[in-house]
C-alpha positions as CSV (number, residue, x, y, z in Angstrom):
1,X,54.0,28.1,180.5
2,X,50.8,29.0,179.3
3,X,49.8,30.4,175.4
4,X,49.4,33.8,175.5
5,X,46.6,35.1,173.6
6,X,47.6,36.6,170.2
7,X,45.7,40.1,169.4
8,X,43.1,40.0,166.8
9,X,40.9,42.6,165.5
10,X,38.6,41.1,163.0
11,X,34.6,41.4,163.7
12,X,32.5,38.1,164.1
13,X,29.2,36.6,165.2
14,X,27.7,33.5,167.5
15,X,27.3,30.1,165.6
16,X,23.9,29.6,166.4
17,X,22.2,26.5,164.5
18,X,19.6,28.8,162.8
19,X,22.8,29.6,161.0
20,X,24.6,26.8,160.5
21,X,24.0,26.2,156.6
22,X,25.1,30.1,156.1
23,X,28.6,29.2,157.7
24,X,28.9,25.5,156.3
25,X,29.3,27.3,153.0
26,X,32.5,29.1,154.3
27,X,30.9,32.3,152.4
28,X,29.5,34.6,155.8
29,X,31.6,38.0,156.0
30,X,32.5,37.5,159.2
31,X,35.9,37.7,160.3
32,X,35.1,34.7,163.2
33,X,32.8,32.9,164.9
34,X,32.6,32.4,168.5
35,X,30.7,29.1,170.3
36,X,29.5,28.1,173.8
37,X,31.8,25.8,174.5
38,X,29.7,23.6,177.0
39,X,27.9,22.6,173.5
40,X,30.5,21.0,171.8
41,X,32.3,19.2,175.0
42,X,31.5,15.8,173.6
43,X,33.0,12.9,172.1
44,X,31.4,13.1,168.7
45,X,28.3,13.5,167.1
46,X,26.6,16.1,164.8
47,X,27.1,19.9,166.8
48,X,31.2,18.5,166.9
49,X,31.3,17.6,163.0
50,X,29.8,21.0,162.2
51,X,31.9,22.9,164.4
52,X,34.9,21.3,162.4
53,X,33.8,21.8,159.5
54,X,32.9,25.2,160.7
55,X,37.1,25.6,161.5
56,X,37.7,24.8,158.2
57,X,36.4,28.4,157.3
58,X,36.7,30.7,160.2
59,X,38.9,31.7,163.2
60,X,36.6,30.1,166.0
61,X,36.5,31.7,169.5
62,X,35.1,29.1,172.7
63,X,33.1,30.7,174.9
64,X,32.1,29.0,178.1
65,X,29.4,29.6,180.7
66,X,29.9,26.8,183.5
67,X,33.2,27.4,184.6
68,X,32.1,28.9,187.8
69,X,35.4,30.7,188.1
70,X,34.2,32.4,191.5
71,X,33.3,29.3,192.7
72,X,34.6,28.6,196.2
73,X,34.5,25.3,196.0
74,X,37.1,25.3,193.4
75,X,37.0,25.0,189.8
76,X,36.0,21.8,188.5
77,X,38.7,19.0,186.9
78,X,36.6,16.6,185.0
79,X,35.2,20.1,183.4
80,X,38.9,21.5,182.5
81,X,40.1,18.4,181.0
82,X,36.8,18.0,178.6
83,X,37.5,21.9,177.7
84,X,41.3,21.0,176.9
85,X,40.1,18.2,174.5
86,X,37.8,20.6,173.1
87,X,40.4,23.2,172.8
88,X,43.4,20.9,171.8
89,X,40.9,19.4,169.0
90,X,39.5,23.0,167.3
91,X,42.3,25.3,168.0
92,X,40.5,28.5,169.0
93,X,42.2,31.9,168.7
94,X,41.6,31.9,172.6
95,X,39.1,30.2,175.4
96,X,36.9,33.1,177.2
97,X,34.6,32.7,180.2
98,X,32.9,34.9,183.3
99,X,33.4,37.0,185.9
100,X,30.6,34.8,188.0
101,X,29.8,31.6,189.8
102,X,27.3,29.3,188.6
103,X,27.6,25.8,190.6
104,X,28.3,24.6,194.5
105,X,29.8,21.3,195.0
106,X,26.7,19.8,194.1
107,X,24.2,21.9,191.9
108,X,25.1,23.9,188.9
109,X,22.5,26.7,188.3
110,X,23.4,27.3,184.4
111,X,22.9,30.9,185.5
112,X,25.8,33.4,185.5
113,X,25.3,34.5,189.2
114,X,27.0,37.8,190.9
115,X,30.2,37.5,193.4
116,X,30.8,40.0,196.2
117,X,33.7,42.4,195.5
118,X,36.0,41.4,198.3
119,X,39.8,40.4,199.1
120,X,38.6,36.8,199.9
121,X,36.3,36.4,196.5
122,X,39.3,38.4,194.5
123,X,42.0,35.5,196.3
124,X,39.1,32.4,195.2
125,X,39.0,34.0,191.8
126,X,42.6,34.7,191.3
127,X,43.5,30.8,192.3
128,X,40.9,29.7,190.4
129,X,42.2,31.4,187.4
130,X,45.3,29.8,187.5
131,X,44.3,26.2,188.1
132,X,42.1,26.9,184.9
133,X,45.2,28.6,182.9
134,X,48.0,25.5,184.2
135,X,44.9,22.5,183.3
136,X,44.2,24.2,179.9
137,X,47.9,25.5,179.0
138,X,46.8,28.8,177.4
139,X,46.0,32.3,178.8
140,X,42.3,32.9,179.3
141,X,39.2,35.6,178.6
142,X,37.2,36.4,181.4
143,X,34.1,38.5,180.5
144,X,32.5,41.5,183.2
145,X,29.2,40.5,184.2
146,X,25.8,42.7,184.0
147,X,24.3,42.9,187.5
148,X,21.1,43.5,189.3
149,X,22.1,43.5,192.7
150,X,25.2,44.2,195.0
151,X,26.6,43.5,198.2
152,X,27.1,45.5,201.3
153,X,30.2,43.6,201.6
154,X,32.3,45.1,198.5
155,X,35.3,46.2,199.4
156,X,36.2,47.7,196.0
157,X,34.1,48.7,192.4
158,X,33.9,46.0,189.8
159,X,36.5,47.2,187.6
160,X,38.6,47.8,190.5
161,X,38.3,44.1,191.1
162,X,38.6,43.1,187.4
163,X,41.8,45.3,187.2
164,X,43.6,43.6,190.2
165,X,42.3,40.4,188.7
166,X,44.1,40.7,185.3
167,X,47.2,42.4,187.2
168,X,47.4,39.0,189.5
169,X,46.6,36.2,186.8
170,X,47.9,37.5,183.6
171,X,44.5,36.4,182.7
172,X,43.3,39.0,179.5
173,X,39.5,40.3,179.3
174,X,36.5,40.3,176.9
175,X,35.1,43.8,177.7
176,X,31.4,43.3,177.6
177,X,30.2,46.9,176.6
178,X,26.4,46.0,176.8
179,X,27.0,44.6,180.4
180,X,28.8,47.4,181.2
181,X,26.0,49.9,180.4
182,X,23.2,47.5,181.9
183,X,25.0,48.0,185.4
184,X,25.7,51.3,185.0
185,X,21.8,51.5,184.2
186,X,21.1,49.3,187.4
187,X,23.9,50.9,189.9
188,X,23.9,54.7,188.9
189,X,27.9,54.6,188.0
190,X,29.5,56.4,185.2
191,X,30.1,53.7,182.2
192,X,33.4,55.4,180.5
193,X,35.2,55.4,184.0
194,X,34.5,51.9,184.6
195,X,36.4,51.8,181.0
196,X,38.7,54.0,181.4
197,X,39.6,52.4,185.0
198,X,40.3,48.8,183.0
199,X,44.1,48.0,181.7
200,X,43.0,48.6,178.0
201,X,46.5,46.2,177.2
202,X,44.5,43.0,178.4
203,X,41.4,43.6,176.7
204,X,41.4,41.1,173.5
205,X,37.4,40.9,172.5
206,X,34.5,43.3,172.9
207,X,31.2,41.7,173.6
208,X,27.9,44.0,171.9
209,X,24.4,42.8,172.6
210,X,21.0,44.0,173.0
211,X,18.5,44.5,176.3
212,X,15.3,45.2,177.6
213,X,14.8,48.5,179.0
214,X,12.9,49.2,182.1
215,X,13.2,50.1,185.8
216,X,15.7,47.5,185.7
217,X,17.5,46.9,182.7
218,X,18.0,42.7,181.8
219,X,20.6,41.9,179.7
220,X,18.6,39.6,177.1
221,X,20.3,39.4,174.1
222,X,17.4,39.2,172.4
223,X,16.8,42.8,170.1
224,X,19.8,44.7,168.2
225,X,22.2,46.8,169.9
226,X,20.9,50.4,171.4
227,X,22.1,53.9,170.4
228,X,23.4,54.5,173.7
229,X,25.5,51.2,173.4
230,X,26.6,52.0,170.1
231,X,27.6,55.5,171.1
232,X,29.7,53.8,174.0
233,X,31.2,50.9,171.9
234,X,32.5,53.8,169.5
235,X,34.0,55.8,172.8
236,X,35.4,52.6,173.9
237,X,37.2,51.8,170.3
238,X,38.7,55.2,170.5
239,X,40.7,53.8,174.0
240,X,41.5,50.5,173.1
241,X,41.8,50.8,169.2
242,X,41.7,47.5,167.4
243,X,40.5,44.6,169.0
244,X,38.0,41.7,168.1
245,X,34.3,42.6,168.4
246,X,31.3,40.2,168.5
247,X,27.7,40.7,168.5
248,X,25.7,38.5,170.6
249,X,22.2,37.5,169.7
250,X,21.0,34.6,171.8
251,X,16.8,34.5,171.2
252,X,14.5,35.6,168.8
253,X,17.4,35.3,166.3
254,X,17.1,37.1,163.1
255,X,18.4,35.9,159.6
256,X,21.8,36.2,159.1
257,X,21.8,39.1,156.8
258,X,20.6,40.9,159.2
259,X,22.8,40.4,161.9
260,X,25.7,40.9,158.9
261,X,24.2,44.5,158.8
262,X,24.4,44.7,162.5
263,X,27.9,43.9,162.4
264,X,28.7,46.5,159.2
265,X,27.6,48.9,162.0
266,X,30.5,48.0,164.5
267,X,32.9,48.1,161.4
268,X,31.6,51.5,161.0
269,X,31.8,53.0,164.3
270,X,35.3,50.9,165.2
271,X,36.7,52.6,161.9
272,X,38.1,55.6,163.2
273,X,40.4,53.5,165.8
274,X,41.5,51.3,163.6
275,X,43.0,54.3,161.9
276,X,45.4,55.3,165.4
277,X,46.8,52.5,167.8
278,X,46.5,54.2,171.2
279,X,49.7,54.5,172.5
């Protein structure tokens, strides 16, 4: 039996160590705070100590980049049971990951790399999913990607895939709504039916984040969110109603009060769902 993941709809932010003094205090208006969990998959020492002390204060959220759920080699033990003692330690409101492969059986890339959208990748990803969900005993996150390139091979769209993929795994999704508009950007598709073609019942986080523009658009996480993201985060509320929402920044990180503004935004333009559950 796995833990299922409990739906919350508070608003949060990354720990990021710029930060840590602000959240050591226990006084941020956050809601949550989400990690990488590769950071804190350690024995002991100082990043561990905070992140408890961290938990002390806030609802905490693991977020991991290395799973290499589309991996075709499998997923990885050793790497499960150091994310169980992790888990089993902090107590997260749930453990999220990617739609993506990042390692082969001997070299791990550390970057969050595109899968072909085929029966046999959908089967790899599907087992993977549940060797991951049995090792770690709870029901996971998996994130959509932003892409740059596809495959002549896809047998089906991305959110066709990611729909069969929750359907077959029980697994629940963090909707990434900058990724979603960076692809559509990249690909030419239309952003609110790839959300609208999701099962809005799995989604349990929203992902906002900022990105370069340009011929092709990078997903950088490095400025505040667009107007064109906003405007689709608010459409996206209005189908899912309440649900947690985090606001990545990842470089040139800003002070906090200004990412706490950021967030006041998102409050702002999730209001009106919070007001009528979809049905």
């Amino acid at each position: 039996m796995h833990r299922d993941v409990i739906p919350f709809s508070g608003f949060g932010l990354g720990l990021r160590r710029e930060h840590y003094p602000d959240f050591l205090t226990g006084e941020a208006a956050v809601d949550f705070v989400e990690v990488i969990s590769e950071n804190f998959m350690v024995d002991g020492g100082r990043p561990l100590a905070v992140l408890e002390q961290v938990r002390a204060s806030y609802p905490v959220i693991l977020h991991g980049v290395s799973l290499s759920i589309g991996s075709a080699h499998g997923v990885n033990a050793a790497y499960l049971r150091r994310l169980r003692a992790l888990a089993d330690r902090i107590e997260p409101l749930w453990v999220s990951d990617h739609l993506c492969w990042t390692r082969t059986s001997a070299h791990n890339s550390h970057d969050l790399l595109p899968l072909p959208y085929t029966r046999e990748a959908l089967d790899t990803v599907c087992d993977n999913i549940h060797r991951s969900q049995d090792a770690l005993g709870r029901t996971m996150l998996f994130e959509n990607p932003s892409s740059y390139l596809t495959f002549p091979e896809d047998e089906m769209t991305e959110w066709e895939f990611i729909a069969e993929m929750a359907r077959r795994t029980g697994c629940a999704l963090l909707l990434d709504v900058n990724n979603v508009y960076v692809s559509s950007r990249n690909h030419g598709f239309d952003a609110d039916a790839y959300i609208a073609a999701l099962p809005h019942d799995r989604v349990r986080q929203v992902h906002l984040a900022g990105h370069t523009p340009g011929e092709i658009v990078i997903d950088t996480h490095d400025r505040a969110v667009c107007d064109e993201v906003w405007a689709l985060y608010e459409r996206t509320m209005a189908l899912l109603g309440p649900v947690a929402t985090m606001i990545e920044r990842d470089d040139a990180i800003p002070p906090l009060e200004e990412l706490l503004d950021e967030l006041d935004l998102a409050r702002a333009f999730a209001a009106p769902a919070a007001e009528v559950v979809p049905a």
